[in-house]
C-alpha positions, 0 to 999 in steps of 0.5 A: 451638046449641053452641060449638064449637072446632077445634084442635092437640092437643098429647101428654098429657105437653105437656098436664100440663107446661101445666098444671103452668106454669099452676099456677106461675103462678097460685101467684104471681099468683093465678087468671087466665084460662085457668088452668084451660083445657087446652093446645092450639093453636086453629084456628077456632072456631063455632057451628052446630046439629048437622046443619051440624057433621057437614057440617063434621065431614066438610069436615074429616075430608077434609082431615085424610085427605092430611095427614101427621103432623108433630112440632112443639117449643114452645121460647119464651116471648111474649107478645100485646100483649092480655096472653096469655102463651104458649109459641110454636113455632120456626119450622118448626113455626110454618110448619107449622101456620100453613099447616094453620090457613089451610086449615081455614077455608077447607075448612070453607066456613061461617062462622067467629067466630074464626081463629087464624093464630099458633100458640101454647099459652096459658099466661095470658090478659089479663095486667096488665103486672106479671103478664106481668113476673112470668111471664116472671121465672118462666119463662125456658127451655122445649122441649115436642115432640110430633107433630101427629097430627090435628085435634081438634074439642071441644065448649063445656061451659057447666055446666065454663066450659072446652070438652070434646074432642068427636072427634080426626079423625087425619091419615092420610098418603093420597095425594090421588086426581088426576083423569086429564087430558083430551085430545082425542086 
């Protein structure tokens, strides 16, 4: 059975602008988790044997066939009352993806262990109230942009601790096939 992760990826220039933050971070207050995870914005995660992923894999690739791709900015630092430090979307990005991360599960149709409804890139996780000081003394401005092209489905790789891009199914911007309406006459 493998773990998998279902998420927004952000552009390669987001994913080391992330990285870079996190190396900050973790010069001043040494490691943390997440340090080493690379940025993306988590939908749902599960675990389920090969043949109930491709059933999965394919509720997905449906869903991702009529939706559009859309640009998204990441401009705010927050944070989680559980110690994750993280960049926060404005809100019509926000709205945007909230809406995509309500759906997912639901097209999915199996079980899931975990579902996000906030959107955000986590810079740290379970940091101590000094820690979370510190971040926020560090950092104060921030505008990361990129469009949202797809969905991307990554694999848990127990031998790195960290999860593997598995597949990026695109948005595709169809046009959602409407069934003729019936009539009597």
């Amino acid at each position: 059975m493998a773990k998998y992760s279902v998420v927004f990826n952000p552009s390669e220039t987001v994913i080391e602008a992330v990285k870079e933050l996190k190396e900050q971070l973790s010069t001043k207050i040494g490691w943390f988790p997440s340090k080493n995870s690379l940025a993306h914005i988590t939908i749902c995660e599960f675990d389920y044997e090969l043949p109930t992923y491709e059933n999965i894999k394919s509720r997905i690739t449906t869903f991702c066939r009529y939706q559009n791709p859309f640009d998204v900015t990441f401009n705010a630092f927050e944070n989680f009352t559980n110690g994750a430090f993280f960049i926060a979307p404005d809100t019509e990005s926000k709205n945007k993806m909230a809406d995509i991360m309500k759906e997912i599960p639901k097209q999915i149709q199996f079980p899931v262990n975990h579902k996000s409804s906030e959107p955000h890139i986590s810079i740290g996780r379970q940091l101590s109230a000094e820690q979370l000081k510190e971040a926020y003394n560090m950092f104060q401005e921030i505008n990361l942009n990129f469009t949202c092209e797809g969905i991307t489905i990554r694999v848990f790789n127990p031998e790195r601790k960290q999860y593997d891009v598995l597949e990026t199914i695109p948005f595709k911007g169809e046009i959602s096939p409407i069934k003729d309406d019936w009539t009597l006459f």
